[in-house]
C-alpha atoms as an extended CHARMM CRD file, in Angstrom:
* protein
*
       254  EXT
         1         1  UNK       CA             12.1850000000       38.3770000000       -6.5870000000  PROA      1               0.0000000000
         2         2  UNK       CA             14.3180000000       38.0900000000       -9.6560000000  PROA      2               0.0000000000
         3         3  UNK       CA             14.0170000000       41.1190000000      -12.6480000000  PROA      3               0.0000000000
         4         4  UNK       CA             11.4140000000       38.2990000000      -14.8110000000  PROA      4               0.0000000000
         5         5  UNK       CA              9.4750000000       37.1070000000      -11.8990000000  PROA      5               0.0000000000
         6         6  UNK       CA              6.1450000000       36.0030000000      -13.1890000000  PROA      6               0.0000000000
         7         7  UNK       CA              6.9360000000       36.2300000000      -16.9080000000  PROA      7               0.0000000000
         8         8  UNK       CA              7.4090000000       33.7040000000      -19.6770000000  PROA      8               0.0000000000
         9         9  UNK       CA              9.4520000000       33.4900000000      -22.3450000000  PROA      9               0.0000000000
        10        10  UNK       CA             10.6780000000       31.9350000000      -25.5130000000  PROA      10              0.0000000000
        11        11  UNK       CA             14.3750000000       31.6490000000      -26.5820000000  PROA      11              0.0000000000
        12        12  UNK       CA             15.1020000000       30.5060000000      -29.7860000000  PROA      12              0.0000000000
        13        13  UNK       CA             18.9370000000       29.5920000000      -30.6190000000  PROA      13              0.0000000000
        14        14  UNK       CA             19.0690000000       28.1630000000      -27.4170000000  PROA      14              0.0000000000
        15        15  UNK       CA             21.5050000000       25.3140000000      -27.6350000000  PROA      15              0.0000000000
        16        16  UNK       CA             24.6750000000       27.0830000000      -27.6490000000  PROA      16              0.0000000000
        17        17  UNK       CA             26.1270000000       30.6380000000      -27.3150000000  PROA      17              0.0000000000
        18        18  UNK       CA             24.1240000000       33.6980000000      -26.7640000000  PROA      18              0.0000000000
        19        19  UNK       CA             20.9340000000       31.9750000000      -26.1880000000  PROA      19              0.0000000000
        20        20  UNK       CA             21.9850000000       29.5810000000      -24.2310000000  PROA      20              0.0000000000
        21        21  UNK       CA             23.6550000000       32.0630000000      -21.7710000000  PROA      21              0.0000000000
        22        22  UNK       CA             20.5280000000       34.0720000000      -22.1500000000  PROA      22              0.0000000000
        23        23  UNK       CA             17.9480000000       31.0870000000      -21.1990000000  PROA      23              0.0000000000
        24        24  UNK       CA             19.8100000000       30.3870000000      -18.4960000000  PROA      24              0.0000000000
        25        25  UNK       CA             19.8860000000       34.0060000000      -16.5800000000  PROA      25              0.0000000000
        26        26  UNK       CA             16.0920000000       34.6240000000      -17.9750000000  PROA      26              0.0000000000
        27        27  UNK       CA             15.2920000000       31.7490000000      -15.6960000000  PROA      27              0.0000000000
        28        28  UNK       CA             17.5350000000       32.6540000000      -12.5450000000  PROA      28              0.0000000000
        29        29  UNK       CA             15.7580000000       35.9040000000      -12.9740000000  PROA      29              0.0000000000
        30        30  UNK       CA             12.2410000000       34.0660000000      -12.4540000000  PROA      30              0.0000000000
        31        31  UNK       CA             10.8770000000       33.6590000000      -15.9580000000  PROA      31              0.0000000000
        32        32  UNK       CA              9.9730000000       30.2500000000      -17.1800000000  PROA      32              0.0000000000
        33        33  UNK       CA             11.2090000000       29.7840000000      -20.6030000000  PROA      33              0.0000000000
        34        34  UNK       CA             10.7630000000       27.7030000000      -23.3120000000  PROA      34              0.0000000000
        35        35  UNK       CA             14.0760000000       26.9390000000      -25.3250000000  PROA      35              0.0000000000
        36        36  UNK       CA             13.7270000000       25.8680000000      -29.2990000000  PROA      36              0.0000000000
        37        37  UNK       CA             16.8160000000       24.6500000000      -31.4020000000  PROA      37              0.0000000000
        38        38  UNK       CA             17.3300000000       22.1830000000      -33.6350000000  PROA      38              0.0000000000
        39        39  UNK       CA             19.3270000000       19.6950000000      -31.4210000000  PROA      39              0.0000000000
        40        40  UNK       CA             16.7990000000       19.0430000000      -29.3740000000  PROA      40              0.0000000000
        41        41  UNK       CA             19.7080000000       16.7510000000      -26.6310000000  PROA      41              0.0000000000
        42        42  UNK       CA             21.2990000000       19.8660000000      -26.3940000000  PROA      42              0.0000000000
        43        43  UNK       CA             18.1550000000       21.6780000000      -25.4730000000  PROA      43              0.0000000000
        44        44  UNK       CA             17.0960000000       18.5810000000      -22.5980000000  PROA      44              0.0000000000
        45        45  UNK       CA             20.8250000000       19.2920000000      -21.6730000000  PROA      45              0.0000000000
        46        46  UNK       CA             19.5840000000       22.6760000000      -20.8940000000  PROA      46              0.0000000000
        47        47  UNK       CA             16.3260000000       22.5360000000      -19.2160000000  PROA      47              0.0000000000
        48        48  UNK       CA             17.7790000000       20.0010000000      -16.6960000000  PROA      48              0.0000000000
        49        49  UNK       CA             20.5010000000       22.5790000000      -15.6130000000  PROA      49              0.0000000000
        50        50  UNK       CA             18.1710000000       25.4150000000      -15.3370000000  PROA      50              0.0000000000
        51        51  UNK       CA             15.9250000000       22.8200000000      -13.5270000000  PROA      51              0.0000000000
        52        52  UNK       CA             18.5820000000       21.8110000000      -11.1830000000  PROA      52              0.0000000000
        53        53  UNK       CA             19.6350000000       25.4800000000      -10.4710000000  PROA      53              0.0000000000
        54        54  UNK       CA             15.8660000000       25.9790000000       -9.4600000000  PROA      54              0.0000000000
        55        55  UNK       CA             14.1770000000       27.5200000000      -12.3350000000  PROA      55              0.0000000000
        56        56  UNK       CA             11.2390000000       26.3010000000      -14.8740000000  PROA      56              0.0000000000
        57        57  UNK       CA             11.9370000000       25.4020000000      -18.2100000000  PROA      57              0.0000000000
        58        58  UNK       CA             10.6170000000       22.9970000000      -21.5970000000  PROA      58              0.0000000000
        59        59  UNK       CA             12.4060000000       22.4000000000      -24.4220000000  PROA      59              0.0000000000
        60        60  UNK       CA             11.2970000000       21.9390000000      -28.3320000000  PROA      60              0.0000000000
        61        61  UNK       CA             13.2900000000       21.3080000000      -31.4600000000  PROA      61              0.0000000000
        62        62  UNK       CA             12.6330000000       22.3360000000      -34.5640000000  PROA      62              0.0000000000
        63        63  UNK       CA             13.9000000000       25.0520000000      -37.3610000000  PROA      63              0.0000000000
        64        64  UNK       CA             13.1260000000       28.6990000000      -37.5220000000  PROA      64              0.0000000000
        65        65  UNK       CA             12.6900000000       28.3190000000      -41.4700000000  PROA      65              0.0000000000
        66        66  UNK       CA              9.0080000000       26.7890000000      -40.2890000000  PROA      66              0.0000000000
        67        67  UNK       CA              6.0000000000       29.0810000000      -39.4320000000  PROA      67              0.0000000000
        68        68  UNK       CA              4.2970000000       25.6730000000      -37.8170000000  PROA      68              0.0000000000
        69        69  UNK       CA              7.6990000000       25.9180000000      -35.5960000000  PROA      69              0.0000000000
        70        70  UNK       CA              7.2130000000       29.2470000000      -34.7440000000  PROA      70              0.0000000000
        71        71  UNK       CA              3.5280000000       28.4750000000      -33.4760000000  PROA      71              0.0000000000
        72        72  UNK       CA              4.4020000000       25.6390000000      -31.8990000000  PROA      72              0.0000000000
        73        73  UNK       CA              6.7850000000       27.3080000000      -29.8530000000  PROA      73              0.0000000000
        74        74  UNK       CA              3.9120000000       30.5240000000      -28.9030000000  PROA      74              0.0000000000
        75        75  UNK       CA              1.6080000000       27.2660000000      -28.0440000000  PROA      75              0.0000000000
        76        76  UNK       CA              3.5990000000       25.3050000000      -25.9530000000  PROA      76              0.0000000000
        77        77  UNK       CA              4.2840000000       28.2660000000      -23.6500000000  PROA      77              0.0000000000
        78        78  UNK       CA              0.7990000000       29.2810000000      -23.4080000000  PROA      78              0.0000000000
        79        79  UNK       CA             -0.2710000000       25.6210000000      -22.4740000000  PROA      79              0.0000000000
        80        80  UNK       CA              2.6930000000       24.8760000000      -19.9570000000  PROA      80              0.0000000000
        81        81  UNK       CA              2.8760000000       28.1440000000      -18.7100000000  PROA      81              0.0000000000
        82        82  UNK       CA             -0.1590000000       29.9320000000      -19.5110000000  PROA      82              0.0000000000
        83        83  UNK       CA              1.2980000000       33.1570000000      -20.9380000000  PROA      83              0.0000000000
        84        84  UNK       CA              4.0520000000       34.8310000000      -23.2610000000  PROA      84              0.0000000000
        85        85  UNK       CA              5.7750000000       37.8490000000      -22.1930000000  PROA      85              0.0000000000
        86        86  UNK       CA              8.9640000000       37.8230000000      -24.1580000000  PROA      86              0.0000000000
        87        87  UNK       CA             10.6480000000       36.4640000000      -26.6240000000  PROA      87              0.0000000000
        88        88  UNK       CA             14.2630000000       36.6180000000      -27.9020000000  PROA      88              0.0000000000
        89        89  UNK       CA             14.3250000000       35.4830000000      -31.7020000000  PROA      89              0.0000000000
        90        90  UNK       CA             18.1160000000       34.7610000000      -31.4450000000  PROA      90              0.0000000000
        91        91  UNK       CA             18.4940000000       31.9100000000      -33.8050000000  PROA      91              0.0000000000
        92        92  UNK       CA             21.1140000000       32.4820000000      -36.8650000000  PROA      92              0.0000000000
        93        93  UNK       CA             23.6470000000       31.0600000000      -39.0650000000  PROA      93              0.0000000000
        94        94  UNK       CA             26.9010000000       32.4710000000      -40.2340000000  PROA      94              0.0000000000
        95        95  UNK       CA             25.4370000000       31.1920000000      -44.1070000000  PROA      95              0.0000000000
        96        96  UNK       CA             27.2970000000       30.7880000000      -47.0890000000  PROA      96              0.0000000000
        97        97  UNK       CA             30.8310000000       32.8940000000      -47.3590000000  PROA      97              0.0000000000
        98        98  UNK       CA             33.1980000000       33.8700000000      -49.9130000000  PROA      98              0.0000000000
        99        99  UNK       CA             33.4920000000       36.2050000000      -52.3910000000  PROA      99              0.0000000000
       100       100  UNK       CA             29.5230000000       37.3020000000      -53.3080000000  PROA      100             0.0000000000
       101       101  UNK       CA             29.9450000000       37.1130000000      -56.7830000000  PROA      101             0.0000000000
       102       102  UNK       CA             30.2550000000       33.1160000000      -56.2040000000  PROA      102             0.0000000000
       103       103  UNK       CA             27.7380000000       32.5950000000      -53.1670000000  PROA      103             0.0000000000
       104       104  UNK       CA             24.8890000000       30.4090000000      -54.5420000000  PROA      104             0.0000000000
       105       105  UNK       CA             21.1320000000       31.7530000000      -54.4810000000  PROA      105             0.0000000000
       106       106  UNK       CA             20.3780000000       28.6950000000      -52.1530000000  PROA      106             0.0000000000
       107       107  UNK       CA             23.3490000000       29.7730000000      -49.4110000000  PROA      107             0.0000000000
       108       108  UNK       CA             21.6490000000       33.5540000000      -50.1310000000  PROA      108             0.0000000000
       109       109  UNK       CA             18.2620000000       32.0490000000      -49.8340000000  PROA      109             0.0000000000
       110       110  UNK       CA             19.2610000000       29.9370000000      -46.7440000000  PROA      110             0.0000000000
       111       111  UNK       CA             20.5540000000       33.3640000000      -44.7230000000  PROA      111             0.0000000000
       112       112  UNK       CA             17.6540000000       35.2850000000      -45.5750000000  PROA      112             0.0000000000
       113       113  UNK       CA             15.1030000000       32.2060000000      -44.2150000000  PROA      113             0.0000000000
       114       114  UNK       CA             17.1720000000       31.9270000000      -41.2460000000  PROA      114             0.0000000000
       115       115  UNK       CA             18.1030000000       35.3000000000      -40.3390000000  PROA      115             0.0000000000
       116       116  UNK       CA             15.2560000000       37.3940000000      -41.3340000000  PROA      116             0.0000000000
       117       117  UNK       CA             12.2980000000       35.4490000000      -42.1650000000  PROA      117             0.0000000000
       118       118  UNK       CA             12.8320000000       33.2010000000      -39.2280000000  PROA      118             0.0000000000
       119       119  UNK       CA             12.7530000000       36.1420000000      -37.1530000000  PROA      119             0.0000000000
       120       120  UNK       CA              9.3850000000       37.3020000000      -38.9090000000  PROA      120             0.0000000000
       121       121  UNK       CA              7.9800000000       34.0890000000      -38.2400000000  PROA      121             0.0000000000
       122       122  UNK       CA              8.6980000000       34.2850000000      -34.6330000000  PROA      122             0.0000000000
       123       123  UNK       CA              7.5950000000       37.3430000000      -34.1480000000  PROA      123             0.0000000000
       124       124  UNK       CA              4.7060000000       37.3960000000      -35.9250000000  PROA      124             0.0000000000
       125       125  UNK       CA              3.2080000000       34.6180000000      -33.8590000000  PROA      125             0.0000000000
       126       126  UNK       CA              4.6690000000       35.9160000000      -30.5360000000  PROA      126             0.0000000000
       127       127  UNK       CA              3.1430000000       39.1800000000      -30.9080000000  PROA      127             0.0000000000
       128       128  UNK       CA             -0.3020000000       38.4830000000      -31.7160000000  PROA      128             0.0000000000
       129       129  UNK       CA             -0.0430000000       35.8860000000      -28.1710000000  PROA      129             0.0000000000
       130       130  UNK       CA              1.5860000000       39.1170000000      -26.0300000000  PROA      130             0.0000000000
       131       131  UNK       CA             -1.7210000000       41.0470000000      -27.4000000000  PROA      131             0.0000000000
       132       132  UNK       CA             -3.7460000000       39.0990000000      -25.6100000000  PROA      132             0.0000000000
       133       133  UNK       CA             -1.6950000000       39.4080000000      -22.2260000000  PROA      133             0.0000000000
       134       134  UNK       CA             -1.6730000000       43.6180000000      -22.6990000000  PROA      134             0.0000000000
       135       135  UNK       CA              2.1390000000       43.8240000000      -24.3200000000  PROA      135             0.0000000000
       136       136  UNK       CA              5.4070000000       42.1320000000      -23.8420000000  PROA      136             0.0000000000
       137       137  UNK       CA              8.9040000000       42.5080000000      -25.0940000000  PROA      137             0.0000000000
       138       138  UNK       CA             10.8050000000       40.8940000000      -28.2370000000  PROA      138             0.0000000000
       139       139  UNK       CA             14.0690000000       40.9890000000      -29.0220000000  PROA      139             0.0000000000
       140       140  UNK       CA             15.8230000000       40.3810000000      -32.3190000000  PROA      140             0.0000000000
       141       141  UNK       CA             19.8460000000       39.4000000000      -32.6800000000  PROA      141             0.0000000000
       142       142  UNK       CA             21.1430000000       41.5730000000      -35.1860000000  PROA      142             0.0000000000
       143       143  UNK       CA             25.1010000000       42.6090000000      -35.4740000000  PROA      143             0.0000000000
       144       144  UNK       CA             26.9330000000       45.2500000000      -36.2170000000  PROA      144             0.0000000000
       145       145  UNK       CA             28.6740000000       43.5770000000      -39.9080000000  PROA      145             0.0000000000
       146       146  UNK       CA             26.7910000000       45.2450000000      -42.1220000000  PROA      146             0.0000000000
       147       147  UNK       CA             25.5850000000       49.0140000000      -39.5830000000  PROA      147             0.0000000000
       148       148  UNK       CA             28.7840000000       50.0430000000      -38.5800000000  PROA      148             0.0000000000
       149       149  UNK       CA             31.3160000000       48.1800000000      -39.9330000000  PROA      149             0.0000000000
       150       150  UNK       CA             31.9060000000       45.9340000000      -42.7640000000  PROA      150             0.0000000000
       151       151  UNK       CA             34.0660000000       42.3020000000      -43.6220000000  PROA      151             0.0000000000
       152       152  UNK       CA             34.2960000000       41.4190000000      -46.8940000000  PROA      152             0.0000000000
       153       153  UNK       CA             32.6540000000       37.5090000000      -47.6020000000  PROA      153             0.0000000000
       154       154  UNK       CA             29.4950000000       37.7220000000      -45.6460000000  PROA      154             0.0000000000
       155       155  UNK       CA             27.1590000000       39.8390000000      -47.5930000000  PROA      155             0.0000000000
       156       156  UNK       CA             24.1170000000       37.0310000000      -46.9650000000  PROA      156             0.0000000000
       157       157  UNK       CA             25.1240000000       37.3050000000      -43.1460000000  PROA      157             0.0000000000
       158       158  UNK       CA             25.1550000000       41.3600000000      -43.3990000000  PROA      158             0.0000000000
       159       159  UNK       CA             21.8430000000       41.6030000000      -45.3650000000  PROA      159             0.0000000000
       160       160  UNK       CA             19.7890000000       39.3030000000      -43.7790000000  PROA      160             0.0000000000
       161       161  UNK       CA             20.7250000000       40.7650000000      -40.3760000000  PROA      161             0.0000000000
       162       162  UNK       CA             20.4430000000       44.5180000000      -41.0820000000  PROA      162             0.0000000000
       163       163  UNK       CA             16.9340000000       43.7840000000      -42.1480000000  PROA      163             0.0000000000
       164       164  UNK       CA             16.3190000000       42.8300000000      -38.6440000000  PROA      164             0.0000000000
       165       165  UNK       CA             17.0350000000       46.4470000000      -37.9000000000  PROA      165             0.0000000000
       166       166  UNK       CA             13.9370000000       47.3700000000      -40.5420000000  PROA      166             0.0000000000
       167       167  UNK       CA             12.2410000000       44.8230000000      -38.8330000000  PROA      167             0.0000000000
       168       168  UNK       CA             12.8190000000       45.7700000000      -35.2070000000  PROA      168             0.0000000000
       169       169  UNK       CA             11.6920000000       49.6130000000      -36.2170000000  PROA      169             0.0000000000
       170       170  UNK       CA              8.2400000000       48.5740000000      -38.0860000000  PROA      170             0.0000000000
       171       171  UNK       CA              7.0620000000       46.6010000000      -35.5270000000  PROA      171             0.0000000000
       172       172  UNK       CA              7.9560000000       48.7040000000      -32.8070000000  PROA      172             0.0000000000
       173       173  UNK       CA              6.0920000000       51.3660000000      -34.5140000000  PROA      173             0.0000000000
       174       174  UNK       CA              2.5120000000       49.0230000000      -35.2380000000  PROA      174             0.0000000000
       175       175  UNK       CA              2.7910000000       47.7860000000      -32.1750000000  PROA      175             0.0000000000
       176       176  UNK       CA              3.9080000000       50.5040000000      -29.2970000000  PROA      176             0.0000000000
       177       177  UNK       CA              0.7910000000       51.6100000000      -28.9850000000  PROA      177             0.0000000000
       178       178  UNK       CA             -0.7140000000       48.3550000000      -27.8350000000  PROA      178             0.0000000000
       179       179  UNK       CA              2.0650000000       47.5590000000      -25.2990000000  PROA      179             0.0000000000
       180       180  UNK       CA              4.6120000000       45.3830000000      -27.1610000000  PROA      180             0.0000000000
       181       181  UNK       CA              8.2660000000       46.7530000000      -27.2640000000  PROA      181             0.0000000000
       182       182  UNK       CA             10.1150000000       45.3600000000      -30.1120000000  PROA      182             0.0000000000
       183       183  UNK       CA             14.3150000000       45.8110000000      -29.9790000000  PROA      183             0.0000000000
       184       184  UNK       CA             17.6710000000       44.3670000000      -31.4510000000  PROA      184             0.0000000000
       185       185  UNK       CA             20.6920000000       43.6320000000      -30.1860000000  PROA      185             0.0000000000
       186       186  UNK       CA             24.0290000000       44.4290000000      -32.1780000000  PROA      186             0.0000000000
       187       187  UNK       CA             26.4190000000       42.4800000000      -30.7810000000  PROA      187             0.0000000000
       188       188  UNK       CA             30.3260000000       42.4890000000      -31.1950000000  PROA      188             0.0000000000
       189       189  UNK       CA             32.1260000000       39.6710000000      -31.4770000000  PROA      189             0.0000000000
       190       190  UNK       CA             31.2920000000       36.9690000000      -29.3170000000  PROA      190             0.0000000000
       191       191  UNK       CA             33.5190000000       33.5340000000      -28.0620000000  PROA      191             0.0000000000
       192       192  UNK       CA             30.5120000000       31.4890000000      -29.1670000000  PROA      192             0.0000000000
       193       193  UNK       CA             30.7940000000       28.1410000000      -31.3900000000  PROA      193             0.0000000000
       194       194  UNK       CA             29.9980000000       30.2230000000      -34.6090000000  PROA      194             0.0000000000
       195       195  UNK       CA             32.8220000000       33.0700000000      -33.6050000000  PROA      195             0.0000000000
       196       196  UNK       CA             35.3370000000       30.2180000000      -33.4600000000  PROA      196             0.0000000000
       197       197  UNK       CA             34.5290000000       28.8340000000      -36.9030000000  PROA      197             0.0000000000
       198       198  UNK       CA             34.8370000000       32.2730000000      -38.6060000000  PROA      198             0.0000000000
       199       199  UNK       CA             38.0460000000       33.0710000000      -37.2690000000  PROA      199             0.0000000000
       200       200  UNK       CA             39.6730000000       29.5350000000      -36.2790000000  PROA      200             0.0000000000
       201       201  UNK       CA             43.2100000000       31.0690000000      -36.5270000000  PROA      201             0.0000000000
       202       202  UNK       CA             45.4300000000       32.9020000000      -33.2440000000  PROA      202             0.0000000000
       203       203  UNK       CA             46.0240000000       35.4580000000      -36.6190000000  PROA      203             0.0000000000
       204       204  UNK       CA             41.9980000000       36.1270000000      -37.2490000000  PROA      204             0.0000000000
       205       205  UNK       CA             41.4080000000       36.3180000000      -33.4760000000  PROA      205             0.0000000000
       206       206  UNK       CA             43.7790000000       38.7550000000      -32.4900000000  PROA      206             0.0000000000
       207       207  UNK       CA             42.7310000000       40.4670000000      -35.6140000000  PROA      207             0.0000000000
       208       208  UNK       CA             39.0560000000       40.6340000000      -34.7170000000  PROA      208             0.0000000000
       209       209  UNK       CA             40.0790000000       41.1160000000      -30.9620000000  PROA      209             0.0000000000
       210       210  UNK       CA             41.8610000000       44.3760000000      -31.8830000000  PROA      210             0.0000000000
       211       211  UNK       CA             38.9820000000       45.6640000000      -33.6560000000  PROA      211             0.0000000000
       212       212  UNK       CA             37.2520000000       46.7110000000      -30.6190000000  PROA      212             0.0000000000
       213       213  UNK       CA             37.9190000000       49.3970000000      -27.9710000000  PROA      213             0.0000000000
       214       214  UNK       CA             37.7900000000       47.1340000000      -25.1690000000  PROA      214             0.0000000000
       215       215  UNK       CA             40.5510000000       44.5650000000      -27.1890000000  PROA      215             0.0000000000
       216       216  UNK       CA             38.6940000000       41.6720000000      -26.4090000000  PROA      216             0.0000000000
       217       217  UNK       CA             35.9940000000       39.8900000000      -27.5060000000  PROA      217             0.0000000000
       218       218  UNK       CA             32.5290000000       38.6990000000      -24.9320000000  PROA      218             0.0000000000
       219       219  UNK       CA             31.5740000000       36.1840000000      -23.4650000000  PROA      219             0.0000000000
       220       220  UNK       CA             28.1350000000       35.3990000000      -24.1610000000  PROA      220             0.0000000000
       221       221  UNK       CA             26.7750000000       35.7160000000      -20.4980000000  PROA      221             0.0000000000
       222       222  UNK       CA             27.6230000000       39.4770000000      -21.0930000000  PROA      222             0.0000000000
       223       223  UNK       CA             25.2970000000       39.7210000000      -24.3530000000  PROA      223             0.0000000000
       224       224  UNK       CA             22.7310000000       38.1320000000      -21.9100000000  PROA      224             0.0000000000
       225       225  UNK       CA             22.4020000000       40.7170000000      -19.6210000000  PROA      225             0.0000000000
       226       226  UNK       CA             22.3670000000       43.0980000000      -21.9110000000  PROA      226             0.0000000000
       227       227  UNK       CA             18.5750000000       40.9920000000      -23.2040000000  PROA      227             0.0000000000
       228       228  UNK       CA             17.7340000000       40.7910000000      -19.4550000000  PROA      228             0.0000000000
       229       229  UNK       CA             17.5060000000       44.7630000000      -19.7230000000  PROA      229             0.0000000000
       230       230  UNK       CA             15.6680000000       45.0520000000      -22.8580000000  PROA      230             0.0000000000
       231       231  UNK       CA             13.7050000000       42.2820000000      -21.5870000000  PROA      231             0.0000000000
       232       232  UNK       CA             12.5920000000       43.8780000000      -18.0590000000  PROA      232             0.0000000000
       233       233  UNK       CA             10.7290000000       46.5150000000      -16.8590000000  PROA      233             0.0000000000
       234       234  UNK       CA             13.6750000000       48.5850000000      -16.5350000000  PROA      234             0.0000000000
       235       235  UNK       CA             13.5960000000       49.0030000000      -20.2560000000  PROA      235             0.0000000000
       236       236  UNK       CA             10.1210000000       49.8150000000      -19.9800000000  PROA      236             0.0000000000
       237       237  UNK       CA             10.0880000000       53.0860000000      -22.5920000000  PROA      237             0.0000000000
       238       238  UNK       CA             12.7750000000       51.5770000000      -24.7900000000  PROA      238             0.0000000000
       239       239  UNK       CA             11.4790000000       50.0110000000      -28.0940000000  PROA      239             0.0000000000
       240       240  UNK       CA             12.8210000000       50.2580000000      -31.4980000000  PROA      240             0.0000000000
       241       241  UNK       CA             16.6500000000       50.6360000000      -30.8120000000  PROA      241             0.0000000000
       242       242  UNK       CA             18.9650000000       48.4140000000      -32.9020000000  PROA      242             0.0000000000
       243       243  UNK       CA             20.9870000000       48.5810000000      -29.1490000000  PROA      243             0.0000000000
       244       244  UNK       CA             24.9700000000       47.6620000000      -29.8170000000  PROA      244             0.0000000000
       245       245  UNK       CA             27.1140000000       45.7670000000      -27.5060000000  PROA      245             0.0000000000
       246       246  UNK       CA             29.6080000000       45.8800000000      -29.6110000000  PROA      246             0.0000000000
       247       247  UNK       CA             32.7390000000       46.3380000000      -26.8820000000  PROA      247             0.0000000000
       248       248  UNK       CA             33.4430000000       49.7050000000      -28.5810000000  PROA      248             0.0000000000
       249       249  UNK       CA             34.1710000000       47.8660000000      -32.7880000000  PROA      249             0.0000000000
       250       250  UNK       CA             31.8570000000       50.4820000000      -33.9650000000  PROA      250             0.0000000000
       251       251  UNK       CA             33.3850000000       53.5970000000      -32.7490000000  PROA      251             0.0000000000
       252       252  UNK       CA             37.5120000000       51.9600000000      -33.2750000000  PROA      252             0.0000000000
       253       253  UNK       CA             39.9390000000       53.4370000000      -35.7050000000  PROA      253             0.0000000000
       254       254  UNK       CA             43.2970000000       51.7770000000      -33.8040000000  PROA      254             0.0000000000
C-alpha cells in the first residue's frame, strides 16, 4: 500500500521539472493523478510512463491563466476517477527580468496571472470539489526569492510568488476547519529546465550552488518527496506553512 493509496490528485506544471518528478512518485505511491500543462505531448509522454510503471494517470493541456482550465481539470478527475484529494498548483514561469524600472506591465501582468492568480484559480475550484469528499490537501510552489533572500531582476517572479505565501495562510485558515490543509513549498534552487535558463553560465551556477549550505543545488525528485509529505496523512496537522526546501540558502552567510 503506497503513502496515496486510494487518493486522487491533480498536478499542474506537470511536463517538466518539479511536477513532473512529483506526478510521477504521487502515482507510485497509489494516487491516480491527473497532469495539466500546456504541451499537452509532453503530458501523453507522461501518463504512458506512469502507466507502464503500473500506476493510473490522464492528461489535459491547457493554461493556468484560465478559470475554465482550472475546472476542467477538478472535472475530469471527478469523472475518471470519481474524487479529488489533492492538488499541487505547481505551474510557474520565471516572467519578465531585468532591471524593474524597465519590466513592462504586460511581463508584470503575465507573472502575477501565472504565479498567483493561476494558483487562485486552481485552488478555488479544487477546494470547493475536496468539500464534498470531507477535506483534502493543496499545495502551492512558492520560493524562497523574495522570503528569505533576494536577486536583483526578478521582482514579478518574487511578488507574484510571495503572495502564494498570503495565499497558502488565508485559505488554510477558511478552510481548516472543514478538513482541507492548504501549504507551500519554498524551494531552493532546483536543476529543472527553468533553473538552467536563469543561470546558463558554469559562473552563475557555481554562484547559485554556493549559496546554499548543502553547496549544491536538487534534483527535482527531492522537491517531490518533500509534496508526498505535505500531501499524506503523515502531514495530517500541518496546514498553513510556507515549508522551505531550500538546501540550507536561507540560513547561508559563506
Amino acid at each position: 500500500m503506497g503513502r496515496l493509496s486510494g487518493k486522487v490528485a491533480v498536478v499542474t506544471g506537470a511536463s517538466s521539472g518539479i511536477g513532473h518528478a512529483t506526478a510521477k512518485l504521487f502515482a507510485a505511491e497509489g494516487a491516480k493523478v491527473v497532469v495539466g500543462a500546456r504541451r499537452q505531448g509532453e503530458l501523453n509522454d507522461l501518463v504512458d510512463e506512469i502507466q507502464r510503471a503500473g500506476g493510473e494517470a490522464t492528461a489535459l493541456a491547457g493554461d493556468v491563466r484560465s478559470e475554465d482550465y482550472a475546472k476542467a481539470l477538478v472535472e475530469l478527475a471527478v469523472q475518471r476517477f470519481g474524487r479529488l484529494d489533492i492538488a499541487f498548483n505547481n505551474a510557474g514561469t520565471l516572467g519578465e527580468g531585468g532591471a524593474s524600472t524597465e519590466v513592462s506591465e504586460a511581463g508584470w501582468n503575465d507573472a502575477i496571472a501565472i504565479n498567483l492568480t493561476g494558483s487562485f484559480l486552481g485552488a478555488k475550484h479544487q477546494i470547493a470539489q475536496m468539500l464534498k469528499n470531507g477535506g483534502g490537501s493543496v499545495i502551492f510552489t512558492s520560493t524562497f526569492v523574495g522570503h528569505t533572500f533576494a536577486f536583483p531582476g526578478v521582482a514579478a517572479y518574487a511578488a507574484s510568488k510571495s503572495g502564494l505565501i498570503g495565499l497558502t495562510q488565508a485559505l488554510a485558515a477558511e478552510f481548516g476547519p472543514k478538513g482541507v490543509r492548504v501549504n507551500a513549498i519554498l524551494p531552493g534552487a532546483v536543476d529543472t529546465a527553468m533553473y538552467r535558463s536563469m543561470n546558463n553560465t558554469p559562473e552563475s551556477q557555481a554562484f547559485v550552488t554556493n549559496l546554499h549550505a548543502l553547496k549544491r543545488v536538487a534534483k527535482p525528485e527531492e522537491l517531490a518527496r518533500s509534496v508526498l509529505y505535505l500531501a499524506s496523512d503523515d502531514a495530517a496537522f500541518v496546514t498553513g506553512t510556507a515549508s522551505l526546501v531550500d538546501g540550507g540558502a536561507s540560513i547561508t552567510r559563506t
